[in-house]
C-alpha positions in Angstrom: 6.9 2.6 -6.9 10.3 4.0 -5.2 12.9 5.8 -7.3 16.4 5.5 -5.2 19.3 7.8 -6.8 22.7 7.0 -5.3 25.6 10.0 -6.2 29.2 8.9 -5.6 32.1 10.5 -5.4 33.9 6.8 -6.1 33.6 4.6 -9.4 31.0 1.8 -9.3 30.6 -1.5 -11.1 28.3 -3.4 -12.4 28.3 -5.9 -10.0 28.3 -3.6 -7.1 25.2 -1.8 -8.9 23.4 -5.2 -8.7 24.0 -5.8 -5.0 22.2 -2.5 -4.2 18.9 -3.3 -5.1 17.7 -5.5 -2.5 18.1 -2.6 0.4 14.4 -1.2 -0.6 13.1 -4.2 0.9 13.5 -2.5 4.1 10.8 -0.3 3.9 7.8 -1.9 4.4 5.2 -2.5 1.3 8.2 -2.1 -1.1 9.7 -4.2 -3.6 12.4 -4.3 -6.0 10.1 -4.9 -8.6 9.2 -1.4 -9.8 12.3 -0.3 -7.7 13.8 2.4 -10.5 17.4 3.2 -9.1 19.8 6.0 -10.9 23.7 5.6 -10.1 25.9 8.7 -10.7 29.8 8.2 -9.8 32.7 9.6 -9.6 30.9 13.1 -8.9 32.5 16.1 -7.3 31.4 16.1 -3.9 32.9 17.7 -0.7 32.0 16.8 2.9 33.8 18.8 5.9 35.9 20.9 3.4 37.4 17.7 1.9 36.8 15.5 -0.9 40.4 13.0 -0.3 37.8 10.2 1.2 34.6 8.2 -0.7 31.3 10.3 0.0 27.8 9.8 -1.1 24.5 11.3 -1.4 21.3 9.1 -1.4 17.7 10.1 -2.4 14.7 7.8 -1.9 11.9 8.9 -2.8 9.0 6.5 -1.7 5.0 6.7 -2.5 2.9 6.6 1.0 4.7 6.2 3.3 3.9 9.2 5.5 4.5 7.1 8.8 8.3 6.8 7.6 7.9 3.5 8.4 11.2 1.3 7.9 12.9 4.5 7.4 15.7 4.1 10.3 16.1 0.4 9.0 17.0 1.1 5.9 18.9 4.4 6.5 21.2 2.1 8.5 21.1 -0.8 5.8 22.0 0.9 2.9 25.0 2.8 4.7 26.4 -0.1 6.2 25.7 -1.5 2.3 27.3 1.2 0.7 30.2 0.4 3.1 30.6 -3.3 2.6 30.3 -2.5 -1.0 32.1 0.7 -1.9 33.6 1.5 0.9 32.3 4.2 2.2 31.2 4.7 5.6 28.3 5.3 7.1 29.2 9.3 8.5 30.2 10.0 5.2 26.9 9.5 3.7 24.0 11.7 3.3 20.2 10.5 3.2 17.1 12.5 1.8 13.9 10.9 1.7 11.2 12.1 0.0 7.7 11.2 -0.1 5.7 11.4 -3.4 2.1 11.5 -3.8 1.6 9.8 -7.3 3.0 7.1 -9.7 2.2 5.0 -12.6 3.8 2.1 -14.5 2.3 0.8 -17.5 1.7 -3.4 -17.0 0.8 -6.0 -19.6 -2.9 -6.5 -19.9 -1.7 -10.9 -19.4 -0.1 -9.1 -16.4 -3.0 -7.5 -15.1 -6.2 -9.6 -15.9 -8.6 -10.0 -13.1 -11.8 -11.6 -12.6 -11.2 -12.7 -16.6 -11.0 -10.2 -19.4 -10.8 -6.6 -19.7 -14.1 -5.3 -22.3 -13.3 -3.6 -25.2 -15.8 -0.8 -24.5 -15.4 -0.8 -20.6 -13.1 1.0 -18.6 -12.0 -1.2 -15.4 -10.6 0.3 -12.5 -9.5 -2.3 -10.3 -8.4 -1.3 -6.6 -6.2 -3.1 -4.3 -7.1 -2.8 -0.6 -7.6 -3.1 3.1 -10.8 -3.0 4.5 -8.9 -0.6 7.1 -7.4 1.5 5.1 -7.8 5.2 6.2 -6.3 6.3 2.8 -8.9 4.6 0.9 -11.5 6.3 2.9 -9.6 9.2 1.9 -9.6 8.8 -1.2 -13.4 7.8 -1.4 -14.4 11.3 -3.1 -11.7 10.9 -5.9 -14.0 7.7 -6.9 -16.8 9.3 -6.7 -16.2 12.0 -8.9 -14.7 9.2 -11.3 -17.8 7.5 -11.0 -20.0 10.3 -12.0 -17.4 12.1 -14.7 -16.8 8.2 -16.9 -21.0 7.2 -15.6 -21.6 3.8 -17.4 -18.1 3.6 -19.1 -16.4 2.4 -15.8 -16.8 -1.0 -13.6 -14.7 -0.6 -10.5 -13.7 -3.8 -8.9 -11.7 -4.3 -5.8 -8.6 -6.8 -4.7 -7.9 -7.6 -1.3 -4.5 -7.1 -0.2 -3.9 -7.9 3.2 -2.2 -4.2 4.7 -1.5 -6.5 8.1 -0.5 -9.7 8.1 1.1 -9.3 11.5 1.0 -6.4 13.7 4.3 -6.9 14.7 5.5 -6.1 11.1 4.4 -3.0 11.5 5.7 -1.8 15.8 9.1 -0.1 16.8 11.4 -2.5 18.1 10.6 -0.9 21.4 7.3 -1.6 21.1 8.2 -5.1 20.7 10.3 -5.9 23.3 7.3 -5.1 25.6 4.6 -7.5 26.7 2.5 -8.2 23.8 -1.0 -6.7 25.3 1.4 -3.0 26.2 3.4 -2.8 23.0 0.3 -3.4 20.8 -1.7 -0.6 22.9 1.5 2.0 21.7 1.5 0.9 18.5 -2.3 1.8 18.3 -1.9 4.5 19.5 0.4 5.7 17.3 -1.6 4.4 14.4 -4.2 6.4 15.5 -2.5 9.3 14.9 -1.4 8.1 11.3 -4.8 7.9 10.6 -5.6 11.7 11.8 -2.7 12.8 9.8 -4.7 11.3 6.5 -7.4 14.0 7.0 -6.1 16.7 4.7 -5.4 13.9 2.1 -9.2 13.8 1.4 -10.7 16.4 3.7 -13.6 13.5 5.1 -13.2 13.5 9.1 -11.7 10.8 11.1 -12.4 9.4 14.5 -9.6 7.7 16.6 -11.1 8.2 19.8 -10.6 4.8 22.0 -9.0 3.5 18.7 -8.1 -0.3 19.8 -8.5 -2.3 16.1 -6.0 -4.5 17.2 -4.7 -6.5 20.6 -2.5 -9.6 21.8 -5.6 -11.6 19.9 -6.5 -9.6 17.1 -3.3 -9.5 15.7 -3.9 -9.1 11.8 -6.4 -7.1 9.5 -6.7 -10.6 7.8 -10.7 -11.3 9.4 -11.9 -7.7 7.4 -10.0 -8.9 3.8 -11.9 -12.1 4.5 -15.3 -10.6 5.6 -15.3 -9.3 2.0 -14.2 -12.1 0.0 -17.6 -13.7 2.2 -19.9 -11.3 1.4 -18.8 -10.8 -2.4 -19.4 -15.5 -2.6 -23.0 -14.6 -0.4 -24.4 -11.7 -2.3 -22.2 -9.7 -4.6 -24.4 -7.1 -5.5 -24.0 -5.6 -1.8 -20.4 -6.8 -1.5 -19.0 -3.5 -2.1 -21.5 -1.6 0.1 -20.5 -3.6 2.9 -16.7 -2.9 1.9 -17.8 0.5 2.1 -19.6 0.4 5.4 -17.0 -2.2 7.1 -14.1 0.6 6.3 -16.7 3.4 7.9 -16.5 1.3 11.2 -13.6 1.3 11.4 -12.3 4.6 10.7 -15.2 6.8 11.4 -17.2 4.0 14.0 -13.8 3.5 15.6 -14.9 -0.2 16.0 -12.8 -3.0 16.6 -13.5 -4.7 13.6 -11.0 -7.5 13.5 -13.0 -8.9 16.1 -16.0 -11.5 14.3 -19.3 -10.0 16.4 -18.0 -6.6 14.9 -17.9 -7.4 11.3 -21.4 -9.3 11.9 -22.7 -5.7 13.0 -21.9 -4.7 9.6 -23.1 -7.8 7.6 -26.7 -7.4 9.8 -26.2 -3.3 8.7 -25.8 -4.0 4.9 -28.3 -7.1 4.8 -26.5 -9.7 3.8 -27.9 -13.1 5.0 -25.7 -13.6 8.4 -25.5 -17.6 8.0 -24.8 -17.9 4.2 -21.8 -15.3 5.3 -20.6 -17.3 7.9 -21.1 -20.2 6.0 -18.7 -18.5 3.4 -16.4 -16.8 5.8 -15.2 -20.5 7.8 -15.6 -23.2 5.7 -12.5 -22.0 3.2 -14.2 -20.4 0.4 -13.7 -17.3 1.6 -9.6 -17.8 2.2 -9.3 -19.8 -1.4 -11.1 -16.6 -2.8 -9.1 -14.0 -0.7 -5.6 -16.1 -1.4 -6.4 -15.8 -5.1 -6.6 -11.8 -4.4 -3.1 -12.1 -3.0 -1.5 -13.9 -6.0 -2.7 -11.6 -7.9 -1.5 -8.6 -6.4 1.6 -10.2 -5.8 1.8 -11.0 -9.5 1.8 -7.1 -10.3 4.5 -6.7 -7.8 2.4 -4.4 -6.0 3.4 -3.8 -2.4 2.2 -0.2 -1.5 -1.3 0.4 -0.8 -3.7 1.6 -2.0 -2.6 1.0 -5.6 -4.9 1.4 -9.0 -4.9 -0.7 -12.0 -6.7 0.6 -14.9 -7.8 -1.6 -17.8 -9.7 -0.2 -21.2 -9.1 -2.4 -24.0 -5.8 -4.1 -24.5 -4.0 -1.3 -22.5 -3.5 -1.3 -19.0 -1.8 1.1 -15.8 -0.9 0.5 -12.5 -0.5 3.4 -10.3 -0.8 5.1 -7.5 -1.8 8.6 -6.7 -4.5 10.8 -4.1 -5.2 13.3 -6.9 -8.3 13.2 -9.0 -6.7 14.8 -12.0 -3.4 12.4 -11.7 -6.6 9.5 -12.3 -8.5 11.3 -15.2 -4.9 12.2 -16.7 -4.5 8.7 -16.9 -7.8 7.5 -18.1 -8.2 9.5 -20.9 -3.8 8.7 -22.1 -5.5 5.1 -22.1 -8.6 6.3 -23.8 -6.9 7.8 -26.1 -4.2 5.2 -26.8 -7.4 2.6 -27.6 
């Protein structure tokens, strides 16, 4: 859910307004769907004492994205834009970015059904997900305390959405240009440190020592999304406890859970009959089930994780926030609204 704000000191058209858009792309996990962008020209502004050339001041302000990832890419795409477009060059423009810790944006409920139809007296919060994902371990108390404050009125479900598709996606450029086995050790080492940073975001400790989740074979966080989408087809009523358990592995276990004898540790762990699972997780039913996940998520233009749809009636919200009061603000507007 980024919000760009682009001030001018030149005029700017329609057309040239239209042409802007696309540069969010650059960070990764956004989109120009929920991209809201403010334009304010022909403003006042004064650079080195002057004001006889075209200037501008950008703001982006993107949700979760501590890492600043894609931050240099698109710092040096939207000037070289704003140059092709308006004119004005790159030294002439300043950048502030701004990371925000909640958002929201109201969906249609044909939008945002899931696993078929919201119920009229249940409140459905559906989360979209890596198995991964230190920020969902993070935000692990923030469910729990919505768990225990709406009791029987809430069903929480949970989308997989595929965080890493590629590692490479994800490294510097200099990471890239090394051999595959090197630049993939930096980049997890560096992830590793991502992960520590996401300590204060929920207070619950995380362990990165010897942190190697992914290598020149292990490329993807694809095998964890689809150890889920196995366990929910071989016995749903542990599917989420095994979520739970896979995503302590791997940031509190440190395990190497991309790797298949790792995530059989946890199906063994949680119970789940270990040939059923496999069954499930290589014979396609699994990948039809997790691809479905995908569409879905793509459908709501969701690109940022985690992100929080929640469904009570004919109303639903999409948002995104690591704030327990953020959630039950918006839980009882749709309440409320019902």
């Amino acid at each position: 859910m980024p919000f760009i704000k682009i001030i001018t000191s030149c005029p700017i058209s329609k057309e040239q307004e239209s042409k802007l858009g696309k540069t969010i792309e650059l960070v990764p996990g956004k989109c120009e769907v929920f991209l809201l962008l403010c334009f304010e020209d022909k403003c006042h502004l004064w650079l080195r004492g002057e004001n006889s050339e075209p200037m501008a001041y950008i703001e982006a302000s993107v949700f979760g994205n501590e890492s600043y990832a894609g931050y240099p890419a698109f710092s040096a795409e939207v000037t070289s834009t704003l140059q092709n477009v308006l004119g004005i060059v790159p030294e002439d423009c300043y950048i502030k970015y701004e990371d925000i810790t909640a958002g929201a944006v109201a969906v249609s409920t044909s939008t945002a059904k899931c696993f078929g139809d919201a119920m009229k007296d249940k409140l459905i919060l559906t989360v979209f997900t890596d198995p991964m994902m230190g920020l969902s371990y993070e935000s692990e108390p923030i469910m729990d305390r919505l768990a225990t404050r709406y009791a029987r009125q809430i069903e929480f479900r949970y989308v997989m959405a595929l965080l890493v598709r590629d590692v490479s996606d994800f490294m510097l450029p200099e990471e890239r240009d090394m051999d595959p086995e090197s630049g993939i050790r930096c980049y997890c080492r560096r992830l590793a440190l991502i992960y520590k940073n996401e300590e204060s975001i929920g207070g619950l400790p995380i362990n990165m020592d010897g942190f190697c989740l992914f290598d020149s074979e292990h490329r993807s966080s694809r095998p964890l999304n689809l150890a889920y989408k196995a366990a929910q087809l071989t016995e749903p009523a542990k599917a989420d406890v095994f979520l739970t358990e896979l995503r302590h592995a791997t940031v509190l276990g440190c395990r190497p859970t991309t790797h298949f004898d790792e995530i059989l540790r946890v199906v063994c762990k949680v119970g789940i009959p270990e040939d059923t699972f496999v069954q499930h997780y290589q014979d396609g039913s699994a990948e039809a089930a997790l691809e479905e996940d995908l569409a879905f998520t793509r459908s709501l233009g969701i690109r940022s994780l985690p992100a929080y749809l929640t469904q009570y009636g004919d109303d639903a919200l999409l948002m995104q926030s690591f704030d327990y009061h953020v959630f039950e603000d918006n839980i009882t507007r749709l309440l409320d609204h019902s």
